[in-house]
Backbone atoms as SQL, in Angstrom:
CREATE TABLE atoms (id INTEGER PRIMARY KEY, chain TEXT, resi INTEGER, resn TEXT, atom TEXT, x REAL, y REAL, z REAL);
INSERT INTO atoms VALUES
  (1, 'A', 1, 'UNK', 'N', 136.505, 116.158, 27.963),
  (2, 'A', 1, 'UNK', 'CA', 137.385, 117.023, 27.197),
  (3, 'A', 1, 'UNK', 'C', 136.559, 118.191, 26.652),
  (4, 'A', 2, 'UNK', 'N', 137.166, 119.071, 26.631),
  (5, 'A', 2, 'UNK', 'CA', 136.347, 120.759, 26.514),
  (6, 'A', 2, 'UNK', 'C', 136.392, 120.992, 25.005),
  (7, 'A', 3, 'UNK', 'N', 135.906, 121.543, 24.481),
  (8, 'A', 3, 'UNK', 'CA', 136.121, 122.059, 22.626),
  (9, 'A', 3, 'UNK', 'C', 136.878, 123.351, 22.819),
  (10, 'A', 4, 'UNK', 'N', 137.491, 123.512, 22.403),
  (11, 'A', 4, 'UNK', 'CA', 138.436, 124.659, 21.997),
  (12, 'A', 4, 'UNK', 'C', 138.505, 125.148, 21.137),
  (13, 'A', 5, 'UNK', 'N', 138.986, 126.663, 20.419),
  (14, 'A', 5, 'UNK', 'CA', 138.541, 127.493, 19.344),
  (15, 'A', 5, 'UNK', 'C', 139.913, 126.482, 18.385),
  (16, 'A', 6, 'UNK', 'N', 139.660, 126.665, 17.325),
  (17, 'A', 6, 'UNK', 'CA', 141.119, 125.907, 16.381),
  (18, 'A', 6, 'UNK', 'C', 141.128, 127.282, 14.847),
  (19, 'A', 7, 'UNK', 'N', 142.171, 127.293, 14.840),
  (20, 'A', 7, 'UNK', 'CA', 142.456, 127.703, 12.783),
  (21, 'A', 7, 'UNK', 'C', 141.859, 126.896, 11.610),
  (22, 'A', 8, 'UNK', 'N', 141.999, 125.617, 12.291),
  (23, 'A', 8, 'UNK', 'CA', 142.047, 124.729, 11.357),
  (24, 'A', 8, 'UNK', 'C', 140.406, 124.194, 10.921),
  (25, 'A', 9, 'UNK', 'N', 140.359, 124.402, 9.372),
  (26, 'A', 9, 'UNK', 'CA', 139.056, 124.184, 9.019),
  (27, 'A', 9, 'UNK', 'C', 139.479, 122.702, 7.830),
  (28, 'A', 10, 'UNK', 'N', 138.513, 122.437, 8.506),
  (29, 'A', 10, 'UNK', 'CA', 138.412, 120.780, 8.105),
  (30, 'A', 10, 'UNK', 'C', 137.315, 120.499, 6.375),
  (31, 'A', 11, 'UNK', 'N', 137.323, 119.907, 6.146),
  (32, 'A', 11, 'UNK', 'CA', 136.679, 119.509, 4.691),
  (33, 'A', 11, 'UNK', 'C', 136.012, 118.099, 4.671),
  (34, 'A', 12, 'UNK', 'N', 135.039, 118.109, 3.934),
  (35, 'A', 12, 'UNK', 'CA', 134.881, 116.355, 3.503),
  (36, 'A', 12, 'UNK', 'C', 134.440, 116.173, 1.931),
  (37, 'A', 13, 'UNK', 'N', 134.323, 115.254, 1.199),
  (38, 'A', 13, 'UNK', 'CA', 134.112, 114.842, 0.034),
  (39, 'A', 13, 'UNK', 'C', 132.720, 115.384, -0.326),
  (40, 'A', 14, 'UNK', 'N', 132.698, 116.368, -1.384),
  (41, 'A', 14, 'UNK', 'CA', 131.255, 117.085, -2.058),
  (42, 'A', 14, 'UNK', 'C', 130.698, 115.608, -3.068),
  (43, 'A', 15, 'UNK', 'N', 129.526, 115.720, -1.690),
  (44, 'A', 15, 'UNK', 'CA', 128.647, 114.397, -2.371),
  (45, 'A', 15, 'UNK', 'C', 128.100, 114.288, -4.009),
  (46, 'A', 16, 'UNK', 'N', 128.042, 115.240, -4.797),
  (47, 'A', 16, 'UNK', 'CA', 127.669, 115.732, -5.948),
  (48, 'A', 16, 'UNK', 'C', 128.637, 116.490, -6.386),
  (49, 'A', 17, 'UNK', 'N', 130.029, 116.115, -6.385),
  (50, 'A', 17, 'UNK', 'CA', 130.552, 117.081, -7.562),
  (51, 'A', 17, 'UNK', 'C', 130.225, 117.598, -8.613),
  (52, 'A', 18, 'UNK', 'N', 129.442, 116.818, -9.397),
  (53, 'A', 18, 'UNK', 'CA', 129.250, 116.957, -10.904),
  (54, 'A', 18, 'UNK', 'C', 127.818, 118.241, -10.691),
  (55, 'A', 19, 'UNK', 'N', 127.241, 118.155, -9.369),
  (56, 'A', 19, 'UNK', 'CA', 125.741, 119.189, -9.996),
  (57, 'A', 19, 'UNK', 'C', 126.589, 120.894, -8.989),
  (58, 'A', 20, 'UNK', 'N', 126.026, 121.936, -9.559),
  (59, 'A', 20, 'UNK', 'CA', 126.070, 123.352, -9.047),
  (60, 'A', 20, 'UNK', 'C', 124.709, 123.065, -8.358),
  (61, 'A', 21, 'UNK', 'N', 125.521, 123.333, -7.231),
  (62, 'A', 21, 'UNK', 'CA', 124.533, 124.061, -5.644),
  (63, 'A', 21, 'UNK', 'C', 124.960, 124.799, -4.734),
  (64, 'A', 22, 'UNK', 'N', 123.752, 125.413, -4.063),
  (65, 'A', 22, 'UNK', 'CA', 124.533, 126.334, -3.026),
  (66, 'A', 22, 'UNK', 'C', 124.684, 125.835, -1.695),
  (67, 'A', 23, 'UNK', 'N', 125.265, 125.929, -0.788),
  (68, 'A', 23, 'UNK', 'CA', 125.335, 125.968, 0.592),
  (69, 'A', 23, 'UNK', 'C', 125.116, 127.609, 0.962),
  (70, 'A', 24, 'UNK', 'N', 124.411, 127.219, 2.130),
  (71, 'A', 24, 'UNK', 'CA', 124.257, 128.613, 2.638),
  (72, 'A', 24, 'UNK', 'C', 124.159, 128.039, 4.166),
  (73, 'A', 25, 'UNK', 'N', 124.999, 129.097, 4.598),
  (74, 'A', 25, 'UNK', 'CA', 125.529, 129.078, 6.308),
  (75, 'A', 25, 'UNK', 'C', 124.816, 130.246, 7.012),
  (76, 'A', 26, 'UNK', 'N', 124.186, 130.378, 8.136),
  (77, 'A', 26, 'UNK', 'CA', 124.171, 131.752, 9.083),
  (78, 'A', 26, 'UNK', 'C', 124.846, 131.215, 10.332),
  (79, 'A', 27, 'UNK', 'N', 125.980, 132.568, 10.329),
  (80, 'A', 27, 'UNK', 'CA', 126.444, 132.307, 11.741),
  (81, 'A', 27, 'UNK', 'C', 125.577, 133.059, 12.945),
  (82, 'A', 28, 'UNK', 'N', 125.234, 133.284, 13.096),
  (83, 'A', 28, 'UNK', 'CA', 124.581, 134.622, 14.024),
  (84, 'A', 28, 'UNK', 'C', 125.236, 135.045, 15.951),
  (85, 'A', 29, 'UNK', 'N', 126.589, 134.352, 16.160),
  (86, 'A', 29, 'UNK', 'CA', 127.486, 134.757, 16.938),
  (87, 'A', 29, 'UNK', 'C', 128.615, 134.929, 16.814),
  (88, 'A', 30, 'UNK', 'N', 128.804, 135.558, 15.817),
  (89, 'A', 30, 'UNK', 'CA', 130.640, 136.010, 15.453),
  (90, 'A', 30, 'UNK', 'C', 131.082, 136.919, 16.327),
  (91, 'A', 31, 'UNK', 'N', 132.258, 136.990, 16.951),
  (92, 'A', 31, 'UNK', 'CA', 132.534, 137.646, 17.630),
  (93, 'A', 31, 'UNK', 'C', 134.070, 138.271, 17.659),
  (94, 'A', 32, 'UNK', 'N', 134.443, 139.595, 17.369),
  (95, 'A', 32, 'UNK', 'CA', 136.103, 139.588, 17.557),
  (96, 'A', 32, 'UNK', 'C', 135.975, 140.877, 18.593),
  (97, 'A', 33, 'UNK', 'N', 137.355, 141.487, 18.244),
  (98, 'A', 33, 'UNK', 'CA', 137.579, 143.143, 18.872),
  (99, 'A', 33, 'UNK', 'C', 137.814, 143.879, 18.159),
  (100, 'A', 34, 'UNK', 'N', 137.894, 144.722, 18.288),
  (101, 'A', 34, 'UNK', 'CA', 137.399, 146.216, 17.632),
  (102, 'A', 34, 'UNK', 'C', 139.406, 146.628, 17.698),
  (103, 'A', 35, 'UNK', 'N', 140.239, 146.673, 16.904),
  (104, 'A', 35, 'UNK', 'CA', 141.885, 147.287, 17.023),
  (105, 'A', 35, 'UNK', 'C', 142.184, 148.216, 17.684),
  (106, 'A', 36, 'UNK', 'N', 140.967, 149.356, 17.673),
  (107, 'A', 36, 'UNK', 'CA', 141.280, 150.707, 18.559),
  (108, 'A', 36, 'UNK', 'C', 140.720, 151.008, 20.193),
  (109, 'A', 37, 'UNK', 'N', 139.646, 150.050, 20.108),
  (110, 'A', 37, 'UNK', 'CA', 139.269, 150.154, 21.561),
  (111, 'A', 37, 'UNK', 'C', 139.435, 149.244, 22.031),
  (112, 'A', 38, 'UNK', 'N', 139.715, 147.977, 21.766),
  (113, 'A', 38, 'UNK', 'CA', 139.339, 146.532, 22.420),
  (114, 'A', 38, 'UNK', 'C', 138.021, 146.120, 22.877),
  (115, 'A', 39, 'UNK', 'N', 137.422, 147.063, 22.136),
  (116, 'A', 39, 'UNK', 'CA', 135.825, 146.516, 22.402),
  (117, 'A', 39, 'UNK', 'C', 135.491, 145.653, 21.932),
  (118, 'A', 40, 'UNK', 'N', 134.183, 144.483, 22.177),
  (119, 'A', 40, 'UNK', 'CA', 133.956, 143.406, 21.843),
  (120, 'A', 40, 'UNK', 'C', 133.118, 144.089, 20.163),
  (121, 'A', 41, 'UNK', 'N', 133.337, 143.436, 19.035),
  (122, 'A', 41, 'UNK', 'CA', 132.657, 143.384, 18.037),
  (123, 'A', 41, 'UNK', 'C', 131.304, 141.973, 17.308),
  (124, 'A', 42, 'UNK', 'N', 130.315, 142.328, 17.063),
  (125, 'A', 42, 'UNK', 'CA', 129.382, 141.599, 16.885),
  (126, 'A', 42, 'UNK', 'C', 128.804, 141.596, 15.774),
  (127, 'A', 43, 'UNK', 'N', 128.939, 139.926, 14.803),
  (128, 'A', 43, 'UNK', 'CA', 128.242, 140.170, 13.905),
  (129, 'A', 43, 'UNK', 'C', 127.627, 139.198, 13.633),
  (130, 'A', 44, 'UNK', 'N', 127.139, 138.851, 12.393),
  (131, 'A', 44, 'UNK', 'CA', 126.439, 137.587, 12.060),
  (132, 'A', 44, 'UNK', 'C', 126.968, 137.787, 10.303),
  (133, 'A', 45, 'UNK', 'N', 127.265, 136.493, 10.617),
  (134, 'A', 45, 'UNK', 'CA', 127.897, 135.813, 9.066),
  (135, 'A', 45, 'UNK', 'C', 127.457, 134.936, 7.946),
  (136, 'A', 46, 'UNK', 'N', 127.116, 135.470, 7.174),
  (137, 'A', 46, 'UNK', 'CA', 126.284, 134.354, 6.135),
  (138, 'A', 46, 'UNK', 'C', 127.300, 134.189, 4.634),
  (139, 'A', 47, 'UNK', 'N', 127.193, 132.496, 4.893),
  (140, 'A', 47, 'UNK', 'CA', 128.112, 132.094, 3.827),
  (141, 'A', 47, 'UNK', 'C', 127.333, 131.437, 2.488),
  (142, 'A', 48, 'UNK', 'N', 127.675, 131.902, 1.601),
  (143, 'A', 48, 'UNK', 'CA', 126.945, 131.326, 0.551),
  (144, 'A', 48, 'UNK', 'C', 128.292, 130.897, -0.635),
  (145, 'A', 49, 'UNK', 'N', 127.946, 129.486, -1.085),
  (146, 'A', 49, 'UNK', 'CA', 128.662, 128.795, -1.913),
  (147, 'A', 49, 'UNK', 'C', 128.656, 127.473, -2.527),
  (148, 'A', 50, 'UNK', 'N', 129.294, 127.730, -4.016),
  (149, 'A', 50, 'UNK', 'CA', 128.939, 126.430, -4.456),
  (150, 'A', 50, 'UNK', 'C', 130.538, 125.620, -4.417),
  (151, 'A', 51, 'UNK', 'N', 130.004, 124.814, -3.876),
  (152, 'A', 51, 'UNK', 'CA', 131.303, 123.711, -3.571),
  (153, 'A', 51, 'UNK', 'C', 131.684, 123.269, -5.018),
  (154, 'A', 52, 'UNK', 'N', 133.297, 122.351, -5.064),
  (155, 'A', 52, 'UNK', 'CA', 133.718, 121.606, -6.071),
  (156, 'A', 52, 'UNK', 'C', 133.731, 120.536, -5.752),
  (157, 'A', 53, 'UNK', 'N', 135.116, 119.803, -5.101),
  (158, 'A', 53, 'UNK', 'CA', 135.370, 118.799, -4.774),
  (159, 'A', 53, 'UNK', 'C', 135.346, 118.680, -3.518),
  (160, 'A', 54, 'UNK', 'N', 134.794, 119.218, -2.515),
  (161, 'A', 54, 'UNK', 'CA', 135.249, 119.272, -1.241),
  (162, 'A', 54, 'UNK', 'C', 134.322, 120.590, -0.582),
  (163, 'A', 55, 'UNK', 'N', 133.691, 120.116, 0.942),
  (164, 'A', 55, 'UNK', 'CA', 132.810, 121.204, 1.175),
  (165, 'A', 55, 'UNK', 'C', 133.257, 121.276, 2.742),
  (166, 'A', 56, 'UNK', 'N', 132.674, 122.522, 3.615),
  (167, 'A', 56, 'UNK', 'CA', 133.382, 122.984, 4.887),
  (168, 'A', 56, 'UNK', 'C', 132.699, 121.833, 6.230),
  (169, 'A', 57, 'UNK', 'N', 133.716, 121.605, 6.745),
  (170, 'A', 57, 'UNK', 'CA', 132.427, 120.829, 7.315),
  (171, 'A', 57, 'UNK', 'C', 132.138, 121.693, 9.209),
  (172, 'A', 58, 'UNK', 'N', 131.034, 121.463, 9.549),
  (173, 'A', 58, 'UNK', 'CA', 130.457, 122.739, 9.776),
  (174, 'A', 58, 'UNK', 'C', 130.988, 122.577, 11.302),
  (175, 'A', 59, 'UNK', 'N', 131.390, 121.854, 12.504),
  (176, 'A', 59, 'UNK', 'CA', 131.871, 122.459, 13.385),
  (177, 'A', 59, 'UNK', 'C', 133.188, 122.407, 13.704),
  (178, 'A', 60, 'UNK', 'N', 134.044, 122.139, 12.737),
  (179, 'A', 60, 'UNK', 'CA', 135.238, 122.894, 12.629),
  (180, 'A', 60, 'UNK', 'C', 135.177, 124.322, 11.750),
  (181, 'A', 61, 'UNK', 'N', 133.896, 124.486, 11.085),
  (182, 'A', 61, 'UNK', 'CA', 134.098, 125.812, 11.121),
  (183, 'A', 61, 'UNK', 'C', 133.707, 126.468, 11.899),
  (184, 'A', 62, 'UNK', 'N', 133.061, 125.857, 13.081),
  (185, 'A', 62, 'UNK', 'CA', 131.796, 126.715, 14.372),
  (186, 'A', 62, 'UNK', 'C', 133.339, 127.187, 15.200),
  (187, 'A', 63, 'UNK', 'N', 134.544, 125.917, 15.437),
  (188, 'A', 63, 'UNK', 'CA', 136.045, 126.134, 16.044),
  (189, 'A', 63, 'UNK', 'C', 136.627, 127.516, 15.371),
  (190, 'A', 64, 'UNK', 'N', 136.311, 126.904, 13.925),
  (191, 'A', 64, 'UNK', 'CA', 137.006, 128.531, 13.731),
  (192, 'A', 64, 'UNK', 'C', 136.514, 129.650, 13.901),
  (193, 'A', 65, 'UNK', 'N', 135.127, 130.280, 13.564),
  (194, 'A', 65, 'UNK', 'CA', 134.778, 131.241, 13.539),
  (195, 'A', 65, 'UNK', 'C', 134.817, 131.458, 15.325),
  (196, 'A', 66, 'UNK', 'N', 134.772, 130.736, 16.592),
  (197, 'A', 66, 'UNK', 'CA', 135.281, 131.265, 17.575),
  (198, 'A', 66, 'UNK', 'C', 136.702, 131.376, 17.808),
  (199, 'A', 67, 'UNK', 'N', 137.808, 130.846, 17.092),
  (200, 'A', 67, 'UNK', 'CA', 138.765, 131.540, 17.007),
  (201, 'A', 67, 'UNK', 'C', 139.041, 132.970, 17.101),
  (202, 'A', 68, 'UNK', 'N', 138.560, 133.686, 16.367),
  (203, 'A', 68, 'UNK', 'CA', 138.490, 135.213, 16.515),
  (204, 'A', 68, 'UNK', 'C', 137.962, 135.786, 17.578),
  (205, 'A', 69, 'UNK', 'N', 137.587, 135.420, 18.329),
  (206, 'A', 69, 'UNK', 'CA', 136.817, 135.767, 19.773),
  (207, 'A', 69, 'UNK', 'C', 137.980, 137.112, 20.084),
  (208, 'A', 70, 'UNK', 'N', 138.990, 137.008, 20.553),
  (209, 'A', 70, 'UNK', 'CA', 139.772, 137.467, 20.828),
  (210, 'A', 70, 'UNK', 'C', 141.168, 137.923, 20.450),
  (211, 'A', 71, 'UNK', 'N', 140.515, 138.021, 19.020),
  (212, 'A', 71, 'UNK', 'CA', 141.055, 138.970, 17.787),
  (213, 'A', 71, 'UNK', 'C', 141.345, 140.226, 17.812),
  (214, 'A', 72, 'UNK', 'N', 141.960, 141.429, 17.382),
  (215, 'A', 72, 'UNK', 'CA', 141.335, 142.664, 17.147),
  (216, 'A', 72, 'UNK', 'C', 141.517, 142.602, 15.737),
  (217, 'A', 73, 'UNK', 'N', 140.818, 143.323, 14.802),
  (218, 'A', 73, 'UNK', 'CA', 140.967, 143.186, 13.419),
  (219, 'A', 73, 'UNK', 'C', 139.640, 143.855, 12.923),
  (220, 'A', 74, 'UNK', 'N', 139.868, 145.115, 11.609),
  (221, 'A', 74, 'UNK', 'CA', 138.802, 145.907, 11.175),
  (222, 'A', 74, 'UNK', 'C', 137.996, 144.892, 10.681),
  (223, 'A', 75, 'UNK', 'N', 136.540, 145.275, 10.204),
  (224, 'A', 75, 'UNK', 'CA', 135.537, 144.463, 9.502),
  (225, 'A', 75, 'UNK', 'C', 135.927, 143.944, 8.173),
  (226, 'A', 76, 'UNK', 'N', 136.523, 145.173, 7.671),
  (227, 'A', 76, 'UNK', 'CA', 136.928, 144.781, 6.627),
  (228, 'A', 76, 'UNK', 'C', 137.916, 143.584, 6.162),
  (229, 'A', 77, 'UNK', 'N', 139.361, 143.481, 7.194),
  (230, 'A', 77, 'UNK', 'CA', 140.301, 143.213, 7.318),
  (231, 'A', 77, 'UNK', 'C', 139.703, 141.362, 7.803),
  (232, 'A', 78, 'UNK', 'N', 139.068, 140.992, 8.659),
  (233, 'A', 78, 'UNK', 'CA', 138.742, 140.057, 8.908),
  (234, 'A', 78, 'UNK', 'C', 137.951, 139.147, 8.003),
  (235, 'A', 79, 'UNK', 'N', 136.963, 140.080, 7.247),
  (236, 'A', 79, 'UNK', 'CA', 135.855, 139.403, 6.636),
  (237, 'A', 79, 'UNK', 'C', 136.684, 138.819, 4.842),
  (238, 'A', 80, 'UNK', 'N', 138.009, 139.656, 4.702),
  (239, 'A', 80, 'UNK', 'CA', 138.587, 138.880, 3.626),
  (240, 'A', 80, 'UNK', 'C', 139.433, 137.929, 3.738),
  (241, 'A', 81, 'UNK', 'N', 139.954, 137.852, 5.542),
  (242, 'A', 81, 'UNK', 'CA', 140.811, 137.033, 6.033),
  (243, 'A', 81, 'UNK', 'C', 140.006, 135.789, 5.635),
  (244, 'A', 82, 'UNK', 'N', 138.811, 135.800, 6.520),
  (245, 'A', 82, 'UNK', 'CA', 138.388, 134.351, 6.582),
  (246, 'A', 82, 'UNK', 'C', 138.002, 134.210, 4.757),
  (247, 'A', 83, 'UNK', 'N', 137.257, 135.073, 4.389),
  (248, 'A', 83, 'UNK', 'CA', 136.828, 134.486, 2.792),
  (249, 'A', 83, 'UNK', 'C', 138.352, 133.893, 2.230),
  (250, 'A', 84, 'UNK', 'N', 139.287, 134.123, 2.290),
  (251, 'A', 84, 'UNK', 'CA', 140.845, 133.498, 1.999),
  (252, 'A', 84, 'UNK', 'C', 140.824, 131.838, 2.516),
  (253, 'A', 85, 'UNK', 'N', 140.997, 132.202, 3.540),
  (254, 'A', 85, 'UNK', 'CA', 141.090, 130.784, 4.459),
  (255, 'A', 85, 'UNK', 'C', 139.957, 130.173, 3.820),
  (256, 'A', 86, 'UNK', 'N', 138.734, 130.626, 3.831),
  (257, 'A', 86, 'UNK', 'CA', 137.722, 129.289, 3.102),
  (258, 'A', 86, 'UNK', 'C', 138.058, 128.702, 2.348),
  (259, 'A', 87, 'UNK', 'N', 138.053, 129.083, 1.127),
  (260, 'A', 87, 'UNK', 'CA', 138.902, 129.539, -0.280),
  (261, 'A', 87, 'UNK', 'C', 139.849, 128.266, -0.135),
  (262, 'A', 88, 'UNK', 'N', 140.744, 128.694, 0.620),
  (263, 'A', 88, 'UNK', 'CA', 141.798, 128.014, 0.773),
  (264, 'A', 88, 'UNK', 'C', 141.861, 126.223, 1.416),
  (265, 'A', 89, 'UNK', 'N', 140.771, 126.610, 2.078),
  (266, 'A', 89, 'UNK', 'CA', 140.272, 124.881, 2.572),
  (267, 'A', 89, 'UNK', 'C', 139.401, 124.273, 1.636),
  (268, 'A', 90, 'UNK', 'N', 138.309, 124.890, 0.966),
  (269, 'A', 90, 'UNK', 'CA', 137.542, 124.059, 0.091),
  (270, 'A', 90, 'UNK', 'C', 137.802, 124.355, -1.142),
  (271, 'A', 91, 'UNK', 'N', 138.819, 125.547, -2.001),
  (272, 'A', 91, 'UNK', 'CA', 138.329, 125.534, -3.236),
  (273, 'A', 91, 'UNK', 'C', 137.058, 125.648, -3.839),
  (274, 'A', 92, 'UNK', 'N', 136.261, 126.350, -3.333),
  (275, 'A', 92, 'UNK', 'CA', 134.868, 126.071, -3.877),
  (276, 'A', 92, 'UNK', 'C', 134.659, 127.218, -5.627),
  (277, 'A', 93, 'UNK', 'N', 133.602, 126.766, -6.053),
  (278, 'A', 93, 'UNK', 'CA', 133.633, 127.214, -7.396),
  (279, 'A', 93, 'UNK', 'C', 133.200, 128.508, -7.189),
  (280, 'A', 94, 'UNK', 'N', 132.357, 128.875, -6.248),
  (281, 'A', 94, 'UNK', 'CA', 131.739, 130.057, -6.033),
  (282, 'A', 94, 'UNK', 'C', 131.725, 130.428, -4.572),
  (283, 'A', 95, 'UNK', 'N', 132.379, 131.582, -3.984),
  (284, 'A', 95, 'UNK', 'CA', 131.897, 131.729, -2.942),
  (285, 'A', 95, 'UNK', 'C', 131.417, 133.188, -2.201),
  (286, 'A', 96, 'UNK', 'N', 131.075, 133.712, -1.413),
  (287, 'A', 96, 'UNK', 'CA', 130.607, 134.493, -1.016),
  (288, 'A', 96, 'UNK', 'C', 130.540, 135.082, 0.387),
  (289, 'A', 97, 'UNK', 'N', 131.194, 135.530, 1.183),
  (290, 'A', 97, 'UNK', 'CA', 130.730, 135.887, 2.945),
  (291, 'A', 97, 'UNK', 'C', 130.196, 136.910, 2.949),
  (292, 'A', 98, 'UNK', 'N', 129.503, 137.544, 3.701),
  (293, 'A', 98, 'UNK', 'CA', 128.733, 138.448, 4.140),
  (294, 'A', 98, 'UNK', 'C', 129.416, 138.767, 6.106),
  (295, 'A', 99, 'UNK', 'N', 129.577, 139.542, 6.228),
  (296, 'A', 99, 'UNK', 'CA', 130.085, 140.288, 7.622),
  (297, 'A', 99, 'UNK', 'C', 129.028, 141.291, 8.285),
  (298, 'A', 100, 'UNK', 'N', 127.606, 141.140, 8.989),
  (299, 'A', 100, 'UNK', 'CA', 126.876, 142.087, 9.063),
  (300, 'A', 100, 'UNK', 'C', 126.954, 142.442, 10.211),
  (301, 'A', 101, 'UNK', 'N', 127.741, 143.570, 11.038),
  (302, 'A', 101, 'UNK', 'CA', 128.352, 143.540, 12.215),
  (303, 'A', 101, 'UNK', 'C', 126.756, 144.629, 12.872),
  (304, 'A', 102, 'UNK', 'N', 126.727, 144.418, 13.859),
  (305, 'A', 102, 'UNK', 'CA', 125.661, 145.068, 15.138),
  (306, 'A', 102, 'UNK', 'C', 126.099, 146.688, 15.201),
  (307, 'A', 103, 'UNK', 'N', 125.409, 147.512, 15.215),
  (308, 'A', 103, 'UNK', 'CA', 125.358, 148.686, 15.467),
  (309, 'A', 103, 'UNK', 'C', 126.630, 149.203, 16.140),
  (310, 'A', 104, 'UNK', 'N', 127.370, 150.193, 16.080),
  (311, 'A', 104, 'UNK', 'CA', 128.474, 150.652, 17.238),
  (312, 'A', 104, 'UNK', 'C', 128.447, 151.784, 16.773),
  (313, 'A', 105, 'UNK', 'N', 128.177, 153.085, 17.562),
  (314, 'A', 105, 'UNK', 'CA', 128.435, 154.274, 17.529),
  (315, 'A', 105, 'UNK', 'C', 127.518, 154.920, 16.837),
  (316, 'A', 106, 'UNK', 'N', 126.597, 153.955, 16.685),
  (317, 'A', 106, 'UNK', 'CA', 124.892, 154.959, 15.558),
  (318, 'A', 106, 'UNK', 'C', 125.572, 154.224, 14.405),
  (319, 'A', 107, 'UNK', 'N', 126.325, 153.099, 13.619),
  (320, 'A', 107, 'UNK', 'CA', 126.841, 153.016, 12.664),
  (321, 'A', 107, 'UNK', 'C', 126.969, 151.490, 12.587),
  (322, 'A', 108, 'UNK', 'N', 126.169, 151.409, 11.628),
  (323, 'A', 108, 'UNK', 'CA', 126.223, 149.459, 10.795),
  (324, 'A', 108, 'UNK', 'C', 127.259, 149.302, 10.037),
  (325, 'A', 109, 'UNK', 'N', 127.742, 148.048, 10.219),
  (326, 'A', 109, 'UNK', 'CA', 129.035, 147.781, 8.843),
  (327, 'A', 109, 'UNK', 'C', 128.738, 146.672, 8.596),
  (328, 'A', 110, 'UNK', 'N', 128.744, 146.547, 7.208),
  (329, 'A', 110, 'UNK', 'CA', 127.770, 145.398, 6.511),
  (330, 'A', 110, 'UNK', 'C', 128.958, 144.871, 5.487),
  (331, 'A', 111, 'UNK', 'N', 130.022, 144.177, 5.311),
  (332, 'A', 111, 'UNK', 'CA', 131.182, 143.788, 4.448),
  (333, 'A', 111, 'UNK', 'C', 130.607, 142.885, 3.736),
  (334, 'A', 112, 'UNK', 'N', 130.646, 142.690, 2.245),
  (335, 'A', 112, 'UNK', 'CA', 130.706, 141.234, 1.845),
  (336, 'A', 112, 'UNK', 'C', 131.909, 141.145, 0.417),
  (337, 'A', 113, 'UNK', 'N', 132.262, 140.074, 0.758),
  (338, 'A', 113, 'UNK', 'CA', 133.204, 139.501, -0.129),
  (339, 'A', 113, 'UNK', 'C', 133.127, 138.618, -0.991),
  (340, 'A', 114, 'UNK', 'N', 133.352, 138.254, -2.231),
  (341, 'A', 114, 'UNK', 'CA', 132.844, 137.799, -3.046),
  (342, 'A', 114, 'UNK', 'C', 134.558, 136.915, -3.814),
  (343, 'A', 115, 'UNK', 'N', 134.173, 135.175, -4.146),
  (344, 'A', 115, 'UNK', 'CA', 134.454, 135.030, -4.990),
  (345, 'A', 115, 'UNK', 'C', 134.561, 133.884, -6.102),
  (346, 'A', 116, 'UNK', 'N', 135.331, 133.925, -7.247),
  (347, 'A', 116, 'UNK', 'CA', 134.680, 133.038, -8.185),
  (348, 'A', 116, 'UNK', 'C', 135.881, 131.940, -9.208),
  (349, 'A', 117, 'UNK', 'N', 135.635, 130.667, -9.147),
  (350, 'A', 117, 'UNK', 'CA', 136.833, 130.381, -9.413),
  (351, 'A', 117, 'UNK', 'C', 136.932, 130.786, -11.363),
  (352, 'A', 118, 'UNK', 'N', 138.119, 130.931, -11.552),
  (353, 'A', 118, 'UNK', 'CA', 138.086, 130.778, -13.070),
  (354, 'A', 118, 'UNK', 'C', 138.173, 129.722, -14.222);
C-alpha cells in the first residue's frame, strides 16, 4: 500500500503537560504552486511550539505538508492556512511557522506567523 498526501493531521497525548517546551520541526521540502504561473514553489518550513495537551504527530504531518504539492496559493495565504490548521489540531500554547520560500525572480519570501494562546 502506497502513502498518500492526506488534510488530516493527527495528534497524540503531550507527555508533560504540566512543563513549557518547545518542539521545533524543519521541513526542508515544502512544496506548492505559485496562483499566477503554475510554477512549482519551494520552501522550507520551520515549526516552533509549545504544546498543551496534545502534540503533532510527525508523519501525518509529513501527509500533510505534501498535500499542498499541488496547490496554487500565495506565501502568504498558505503559510496562515496551515498555522490555522495546526492551531486547530493541537491547540498548542505557543506557536509559530516560518515559510522560507527559495529564490524566484531575484526575490526571497520569508513569511512567519505567529501564535499565542490566551
Amino acid at each position: 500500500m502506497s502513502t498518500q498526501p492526506a488534510k488530516a493531521l493527527e495528534t497524540f497525548v503531550n507527555p508533560k503537560p504540566e512543563r513549557d517546551y518547545t518542539i521545533k520541526i524543519e521541513i526542508p521540502e515544502f512544496t506548492c504552486l505559485c496562483p499566477k504561473t503554475g510554477q512549482p514553489d519551494f520552501a522550507t518550513l520551520y515549526i516552533d511550539y509549545i504544546p498543551d495537551q496534545l502534540c503533532v504527530e510527525l508523519k501525518a504531518l509529513k501527509m500533510y505538508v505534501w498535500s499542498f504539492r499541488d496547490e496554487g496559493a500565495f506565501h502568504e495565504a498558505i503559510t496562515n492556512q496551515m498555522l490555522d490548521e495546526l492551531i486547530g489540531a493541537c491547540s498548542p500554547r505557543y506557536m509559530k511557522l516560518r515559510s522560507k520560500f527559495n529564490v524566484r525572480g531575484g526575490i526571497y519570501t520569508d513569511v512567519v506567523c505567529e501564535y499565542e494562546k490566551s
